[in-house]
C-alpha positions as CSV (number, residue, x, y, z in Angstrom):
1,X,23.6,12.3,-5.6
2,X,23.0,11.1,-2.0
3,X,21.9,7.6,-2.2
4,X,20.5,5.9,0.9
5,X,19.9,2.0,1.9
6,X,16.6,2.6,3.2
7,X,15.3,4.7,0.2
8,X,13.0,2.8,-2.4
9,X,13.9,4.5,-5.6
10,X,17.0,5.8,-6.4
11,X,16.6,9.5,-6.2
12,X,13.9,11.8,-4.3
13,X,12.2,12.0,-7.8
14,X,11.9,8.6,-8.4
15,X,10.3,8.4,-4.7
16,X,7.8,11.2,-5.5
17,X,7.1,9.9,-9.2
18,X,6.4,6.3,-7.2
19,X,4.3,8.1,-4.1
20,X,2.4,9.4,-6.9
21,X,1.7,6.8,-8.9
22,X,0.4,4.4,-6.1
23,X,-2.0,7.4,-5.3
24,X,-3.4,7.3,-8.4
25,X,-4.0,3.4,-8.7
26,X,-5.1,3.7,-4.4
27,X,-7.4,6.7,-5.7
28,X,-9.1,4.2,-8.8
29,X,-9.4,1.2,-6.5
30,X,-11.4,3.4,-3.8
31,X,-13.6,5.1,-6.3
32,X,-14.6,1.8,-7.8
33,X,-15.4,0.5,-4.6
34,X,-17.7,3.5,-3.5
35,X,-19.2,3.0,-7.2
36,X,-20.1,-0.5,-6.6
37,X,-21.2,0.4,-3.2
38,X,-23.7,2.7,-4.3
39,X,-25.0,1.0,-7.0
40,X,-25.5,-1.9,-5.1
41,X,-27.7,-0.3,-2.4
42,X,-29.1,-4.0,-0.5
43,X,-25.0,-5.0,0.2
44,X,-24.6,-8.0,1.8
45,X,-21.9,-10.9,2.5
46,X,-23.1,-12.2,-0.6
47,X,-22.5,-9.0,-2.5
48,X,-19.2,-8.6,-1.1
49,X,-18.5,-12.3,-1.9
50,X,-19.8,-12.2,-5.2
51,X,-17.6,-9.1,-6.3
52,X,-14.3,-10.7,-4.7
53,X,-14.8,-13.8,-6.6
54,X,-13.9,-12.4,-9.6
55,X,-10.3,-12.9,-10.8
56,X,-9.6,-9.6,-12.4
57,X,-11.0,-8.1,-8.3
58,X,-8.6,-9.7,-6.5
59,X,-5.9,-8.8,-9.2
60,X,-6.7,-5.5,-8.2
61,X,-6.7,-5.6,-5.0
62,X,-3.5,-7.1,-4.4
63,X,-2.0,-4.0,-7.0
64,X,-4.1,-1.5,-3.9
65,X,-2.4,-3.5,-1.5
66,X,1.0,-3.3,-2.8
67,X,0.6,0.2,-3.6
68,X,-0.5,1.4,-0.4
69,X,2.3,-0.9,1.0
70,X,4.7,1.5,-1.0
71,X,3.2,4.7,-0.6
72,X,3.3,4.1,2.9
73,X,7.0,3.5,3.2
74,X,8.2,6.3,1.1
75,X,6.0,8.4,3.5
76,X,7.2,6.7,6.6
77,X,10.9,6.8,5.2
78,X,10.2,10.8,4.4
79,X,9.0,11.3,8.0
80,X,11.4,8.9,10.2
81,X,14.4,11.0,7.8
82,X,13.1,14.3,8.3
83,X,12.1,14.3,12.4
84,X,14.2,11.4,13.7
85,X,17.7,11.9,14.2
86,X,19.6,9.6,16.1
87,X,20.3,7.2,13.4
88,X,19.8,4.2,15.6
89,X,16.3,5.2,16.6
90,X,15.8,6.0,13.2
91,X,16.4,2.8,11.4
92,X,14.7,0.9,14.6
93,X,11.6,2.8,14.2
94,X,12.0,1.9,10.3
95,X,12.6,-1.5,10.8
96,X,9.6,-2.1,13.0
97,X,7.5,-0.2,10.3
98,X,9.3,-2.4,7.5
99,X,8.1,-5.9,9.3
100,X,4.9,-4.6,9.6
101,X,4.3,-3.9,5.9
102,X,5.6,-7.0,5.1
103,X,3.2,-8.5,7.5
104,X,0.2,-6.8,5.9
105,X,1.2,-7.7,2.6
106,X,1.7,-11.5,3.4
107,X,-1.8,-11.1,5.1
108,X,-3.4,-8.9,2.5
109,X,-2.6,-12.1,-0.2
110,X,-2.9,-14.8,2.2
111,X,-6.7,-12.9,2.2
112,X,-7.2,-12.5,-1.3
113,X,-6.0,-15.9,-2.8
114,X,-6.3,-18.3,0.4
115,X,-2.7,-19.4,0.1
């Protein structure tokens, strides 16, 4: 078995099995939204406030944000592996892509909780 530093699971399966999984929770977080969105038809700051104040929302929205946060590097990590070769380049590009996740995530919370 090939095992890589840069990989997030340990196998290709583990990768897919985790690319999917964050799908699914990405694909529940969005449909709720849309949900709410069209029942609440007069949306407004204080709608939007209202709905974020709840503790169980921002629970949630930090899982979204985390998963997108991994689904987005196994794709990036898939892509950068496939189509860039010189190794160098490859783990430059990754590393850039790496800071700015964790920049997003660190913002994302700092967002949600007001740390």
């Amino acid at each position: 078995m090939v095992r890589t530093a840069t990989s997030l699971g340990r196998s290709g399966l583990q990768d897919w099995i985790i690319q999917r999984v964050t799908a699914v929770i990405l694909a529940v977080y969005m449909a709720f939204l849309l949900g709410y969105f069209i029942i609440n038809s007069n949306f407004n700051y204080e709608t939007w406030r209202i709905l974020f104040s709840f503790t169980l929302m921002r629970y949630a929205s930090v899982l979204a944000l985390f998963s997108l946060i991994l689904h987005a590097w196994i794709g990036i990590w898939t892509v950068t592996t496939d189509y860039i070769k010189p190794i160098v380049l490859r783990l430059l590009v990754q590393m850039f892509v790496v800071i700015a996740l964790l920049f997003y995530l660190v913002w994302g919370v700092h967002i949600m909780w007001g740390i």
